[in-house]
C-alpha positions as CSV (number, residue, x, y, z in Angstrom):
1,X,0.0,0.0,0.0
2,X,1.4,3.3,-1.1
3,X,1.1,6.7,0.8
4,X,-2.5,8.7,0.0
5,X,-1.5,11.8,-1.3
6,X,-5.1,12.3,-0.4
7,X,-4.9,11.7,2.9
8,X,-1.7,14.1,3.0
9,X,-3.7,16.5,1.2
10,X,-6.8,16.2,3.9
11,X,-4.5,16.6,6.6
12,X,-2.3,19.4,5.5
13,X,-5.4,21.9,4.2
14,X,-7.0,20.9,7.8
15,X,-4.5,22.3,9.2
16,X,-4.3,25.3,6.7
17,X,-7.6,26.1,7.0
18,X,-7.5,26.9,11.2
19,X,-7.5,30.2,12.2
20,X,-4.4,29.8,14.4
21,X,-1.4,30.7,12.5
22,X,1.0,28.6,14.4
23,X,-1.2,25.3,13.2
24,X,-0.7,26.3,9.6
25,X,3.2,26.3,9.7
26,X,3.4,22.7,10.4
27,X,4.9,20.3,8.2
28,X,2.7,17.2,7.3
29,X,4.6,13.4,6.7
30,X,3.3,10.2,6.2
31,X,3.9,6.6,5.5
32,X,1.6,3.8,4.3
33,X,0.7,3.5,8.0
34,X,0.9,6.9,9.7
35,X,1.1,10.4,9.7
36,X,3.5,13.1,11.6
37,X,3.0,16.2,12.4
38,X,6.7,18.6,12.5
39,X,7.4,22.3,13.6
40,X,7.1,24.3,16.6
41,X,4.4,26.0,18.5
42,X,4.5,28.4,21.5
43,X,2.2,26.2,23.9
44,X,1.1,22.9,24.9
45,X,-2.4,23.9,24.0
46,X,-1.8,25.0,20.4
47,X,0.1,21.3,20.1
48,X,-3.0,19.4,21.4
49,X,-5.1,21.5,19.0
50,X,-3.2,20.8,16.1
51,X,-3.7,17.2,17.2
52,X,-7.4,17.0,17.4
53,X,-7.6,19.3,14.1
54,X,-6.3,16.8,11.8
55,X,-7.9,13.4,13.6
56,X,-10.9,13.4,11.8
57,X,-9.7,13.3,8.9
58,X,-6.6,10.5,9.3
59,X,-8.3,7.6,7.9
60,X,-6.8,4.2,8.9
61,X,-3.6,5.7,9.4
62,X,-1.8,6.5,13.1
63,X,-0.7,10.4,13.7
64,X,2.4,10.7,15.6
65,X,2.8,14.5,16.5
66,X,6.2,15.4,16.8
67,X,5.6,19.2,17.4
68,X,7.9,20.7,19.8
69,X,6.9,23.5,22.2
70,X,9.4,26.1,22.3
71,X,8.6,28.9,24.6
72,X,9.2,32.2,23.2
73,X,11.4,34.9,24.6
74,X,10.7,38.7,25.3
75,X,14.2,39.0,24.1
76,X,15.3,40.2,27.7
């Protein structure tokens, strides 16, 4: 079984289409058998949401989210 470019595309314009702009900078990989979620948010929260945004509409495939939450500086 190859990778769904469908499924990639379902997942990716998921995330494109939230109206958190941290969500739409992730990157989007898969296999035959999973998904993964890649980048960087500012929060725990905005990780879990990009989580639950893109469940729906995973298919038979397993989501690994690697998304790292990096806590942003005041530059101080």
């Amino acid at each position: 079984m190859s990778p769904s470019p469908r499924t990639r595309s379902r997942v990716e314009q998921a995330l494109r289409q939230s109206a958190l702009p941290a969500l739409r900078k992730l990157a989007v990989a898969e296999t035959d058998a999973e998904v993964v979620l890649t980048g960087s948010v500012s929060s725990y929260y905005l990780k879990q949401l990009a989580q639950e945004t893109v469940m729906p509409v995973l298919g038979e495939r397993e989501l690994f989210n690697r998304v790292l939450v990096v806590q942003q500086t005041n530059g101080r």
